[in-house]
C-alpha positions in Angstrom: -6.6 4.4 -25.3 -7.6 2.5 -23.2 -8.0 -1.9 -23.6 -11.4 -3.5 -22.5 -10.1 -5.4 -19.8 -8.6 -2.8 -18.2 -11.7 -0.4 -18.1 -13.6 -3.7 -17.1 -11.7 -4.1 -14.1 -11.7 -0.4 -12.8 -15.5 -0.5 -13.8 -16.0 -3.5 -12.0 -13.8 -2.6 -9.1 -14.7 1.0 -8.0 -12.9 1.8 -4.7 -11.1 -1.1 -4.8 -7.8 1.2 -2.9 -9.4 0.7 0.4 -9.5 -3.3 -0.3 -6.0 -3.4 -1.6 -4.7 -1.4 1.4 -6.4 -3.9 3.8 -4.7 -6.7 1.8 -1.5 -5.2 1.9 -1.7 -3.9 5.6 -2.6 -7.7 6.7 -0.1 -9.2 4.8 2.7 -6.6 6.2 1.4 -7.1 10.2 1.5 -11.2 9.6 5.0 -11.6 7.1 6.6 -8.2 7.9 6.1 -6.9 4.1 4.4 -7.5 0.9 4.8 -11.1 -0.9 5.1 -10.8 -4.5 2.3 -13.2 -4.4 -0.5 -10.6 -2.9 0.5 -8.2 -5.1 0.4 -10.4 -8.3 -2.9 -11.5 -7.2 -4.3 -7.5 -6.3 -2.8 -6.3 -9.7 -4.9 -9.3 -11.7 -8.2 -8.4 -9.6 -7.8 -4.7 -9.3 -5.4 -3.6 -12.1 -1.7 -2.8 -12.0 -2.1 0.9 -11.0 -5.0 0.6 -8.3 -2.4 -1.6 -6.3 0.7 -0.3 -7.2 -0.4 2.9 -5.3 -2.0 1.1 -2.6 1.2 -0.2 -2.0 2.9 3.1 -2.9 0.3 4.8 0.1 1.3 2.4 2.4 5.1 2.7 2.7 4.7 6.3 2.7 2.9 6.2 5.6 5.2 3.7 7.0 8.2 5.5 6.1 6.7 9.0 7.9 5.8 7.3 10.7 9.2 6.0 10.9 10.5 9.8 10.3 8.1 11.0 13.0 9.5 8.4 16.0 13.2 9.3 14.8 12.5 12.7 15.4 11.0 12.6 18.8 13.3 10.5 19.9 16.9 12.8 18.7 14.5 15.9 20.2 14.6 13.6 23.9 17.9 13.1 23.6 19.0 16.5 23.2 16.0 18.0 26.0 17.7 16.1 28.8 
């Protein structure tokens, strides 16, 4: 079950993702990750799990991204 403050904040905060991906995007383009600051401050205004998986989104994407590039590149290599 769940407590009230936790209901009250995903009440109050419906699609609150899209605003802790911005928050977490910005923060990664101007320090080059996270600060444990951000997200201390995005899991107090939009609960532990809404910004955990913001956060969770984001490196994925990141990391396929990454994957992606690695594999063009090795396929260039071995074309020519």
């Amino acid at each position: 079950m769940e407590n009230s403050s936790s209901k009250e904040i995903k009440e109050s905060n419906n699609g609150g993702d899209l605003e802790c991906e911005d928050a977490i995007m910005r923060d990664k383009e101007r320090f080059g990750r996270a600060r444990t600051g951000l997200m201390k401050q995005l899991r107090l205004q939009y609960g532990q799990e809404v910004a955990d998986r913001a956060l969770l989104r984001i490196n994925k994407r990141v990391s396929q991204n990454s994957m992606k590039i690695k594999k063009h590149l090795s396929d260039a290599v071995y074309d020519g």
